[in-house]
C-alpha positions in Angstrom: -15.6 -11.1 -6.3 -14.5 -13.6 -8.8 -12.0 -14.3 -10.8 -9.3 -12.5 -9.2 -5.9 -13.9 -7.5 -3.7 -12.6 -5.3 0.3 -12.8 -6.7 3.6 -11.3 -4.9 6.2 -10.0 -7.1 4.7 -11.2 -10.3 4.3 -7.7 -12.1 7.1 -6.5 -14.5 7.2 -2.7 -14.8 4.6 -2.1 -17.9 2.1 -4.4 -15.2 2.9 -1.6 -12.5 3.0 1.6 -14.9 -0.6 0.8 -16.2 -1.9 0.0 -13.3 -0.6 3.0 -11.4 -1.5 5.2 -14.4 -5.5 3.9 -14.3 -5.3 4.6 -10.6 -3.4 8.1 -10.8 -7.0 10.0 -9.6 -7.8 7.7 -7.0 -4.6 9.1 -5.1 -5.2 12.2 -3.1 -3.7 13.9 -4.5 -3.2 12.6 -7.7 -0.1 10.3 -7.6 0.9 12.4 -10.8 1.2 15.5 -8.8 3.1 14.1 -6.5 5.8 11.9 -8.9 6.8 11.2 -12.0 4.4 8.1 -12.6 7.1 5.9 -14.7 9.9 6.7 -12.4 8.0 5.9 -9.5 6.6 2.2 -11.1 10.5 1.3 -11.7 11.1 1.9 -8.4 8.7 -0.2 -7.5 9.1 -2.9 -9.7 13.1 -2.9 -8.6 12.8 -2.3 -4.9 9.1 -3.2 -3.2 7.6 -6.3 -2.2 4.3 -6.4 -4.8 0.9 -7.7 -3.1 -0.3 -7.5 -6.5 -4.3 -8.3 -7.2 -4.7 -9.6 -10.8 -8.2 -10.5 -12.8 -7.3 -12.3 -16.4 -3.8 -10.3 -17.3 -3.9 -6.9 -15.8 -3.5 -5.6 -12.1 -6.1 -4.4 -10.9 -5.1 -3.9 -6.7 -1.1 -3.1 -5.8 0.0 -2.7 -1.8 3.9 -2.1 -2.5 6.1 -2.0 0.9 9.8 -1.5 1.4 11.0 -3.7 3.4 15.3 -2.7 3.3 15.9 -1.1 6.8 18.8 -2.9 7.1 18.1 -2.9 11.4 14.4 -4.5 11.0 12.8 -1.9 12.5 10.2 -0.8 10.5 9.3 -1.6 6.8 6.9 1.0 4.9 3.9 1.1 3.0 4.5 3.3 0.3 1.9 2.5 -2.5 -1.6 1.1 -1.9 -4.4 1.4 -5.2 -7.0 -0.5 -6.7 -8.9 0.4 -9.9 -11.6 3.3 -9.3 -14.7 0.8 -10.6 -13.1 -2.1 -7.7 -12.8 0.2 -4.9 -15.5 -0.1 -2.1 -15.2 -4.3 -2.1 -12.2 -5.0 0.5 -9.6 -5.2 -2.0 -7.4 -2.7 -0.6 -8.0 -4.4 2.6 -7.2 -7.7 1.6 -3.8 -6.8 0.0 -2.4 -4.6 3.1 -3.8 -8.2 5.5 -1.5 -9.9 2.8 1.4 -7.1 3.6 0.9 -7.1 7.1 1.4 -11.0 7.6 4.5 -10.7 5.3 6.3 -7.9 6.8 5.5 -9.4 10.5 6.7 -12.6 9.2 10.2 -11.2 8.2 10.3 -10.4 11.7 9.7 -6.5 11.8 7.8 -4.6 14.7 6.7 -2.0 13.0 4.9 -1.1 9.5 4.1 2.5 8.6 2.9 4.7 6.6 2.2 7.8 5.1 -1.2 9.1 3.9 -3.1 12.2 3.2 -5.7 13.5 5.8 -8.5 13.5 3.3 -7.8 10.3 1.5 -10.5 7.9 1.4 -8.2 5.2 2.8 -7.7 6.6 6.1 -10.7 4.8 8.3 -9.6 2.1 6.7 -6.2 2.1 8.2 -7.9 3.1 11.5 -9.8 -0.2 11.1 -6.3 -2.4 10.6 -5.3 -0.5 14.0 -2.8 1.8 12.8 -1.9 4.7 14.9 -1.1 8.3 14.3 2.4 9.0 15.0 3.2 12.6 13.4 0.9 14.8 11.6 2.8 17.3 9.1 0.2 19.6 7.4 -2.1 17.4 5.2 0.0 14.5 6.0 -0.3 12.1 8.5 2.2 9.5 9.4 0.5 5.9 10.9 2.3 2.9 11.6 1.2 -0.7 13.0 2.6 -2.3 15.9 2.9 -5.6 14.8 4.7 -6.7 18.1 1.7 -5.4 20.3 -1.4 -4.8 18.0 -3.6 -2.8 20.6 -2.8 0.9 20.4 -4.6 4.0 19.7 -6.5 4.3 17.0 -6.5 7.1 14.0 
């Protein structure tokens, strides 16, 4: 796909809140359901590295991790969207590659994350080689072992 570029830490909150707003369904479940949409975009903006994919002026992929355990021992994915009409074309899967070499760069073993068992994303995560750790109801809680990248699969 064309015309698009990859950019850390580049988006200013309006970036994130539209973006995250156009992408609200493509949660499961909806990301509105779950949070309050601004609150959650400032947070972002103020406290998660960005893997931000842009095309012209507007965002149109965001993989936001946390990476503040003050011990290194695990940073988290907590946001990962790309506009409904761009999914399906490795988007997604080229900004978690992006997060993955970051977080493993800053010299963390771990990266996890927490997704819904129904969620599109999930065989995707499988593919990366993250692992089931905990399921809780719908949710299930995968991380990466970026030390030793050969585990169990989801």
């Amino acid at each position: 796909m064309t015309g698009l570029r990859v950019e850390r830490n580049r988006s200013r909150l309006d970036d994130v809140l539209a973006h995250l707003t156009l992408c609200d369904r493509t949660f499961t479940p909806p990301l509105s359901l779950r949070v309050s949409v601004p609150d959650y975009a400032a947070k972002l903006v103020a406290r998660a590295e960005r893997f931000e994919l842009w095309k012209d002026s507007a965002v149109v992929g965001l993989v936001a991790v946390y990476c503040d355990d003050p011990e290194r021992n695990c940073a988290f994915v907590t946001s990962v969207s790309v506009l409904p009409d761009l999914t399906r074309a490795g988007l997604g899967r080229r900004l978690i590659e992006e997060a993955i070499g970051h977080v493993r760069g800053l010299g963390f073993p771990r990266l996890a994350l927490s997704v819904d068992r129904k969620a599109s994303a999930l065989s995707l995560y499988g593919r990366l080689g993250f692992t089931t750790d905990e399921e809780a109801g719908e949710t299930l809680h995968l991380s990466l072992d970026l030390l030793h990248p050969h585990g169990q699969q989801v």
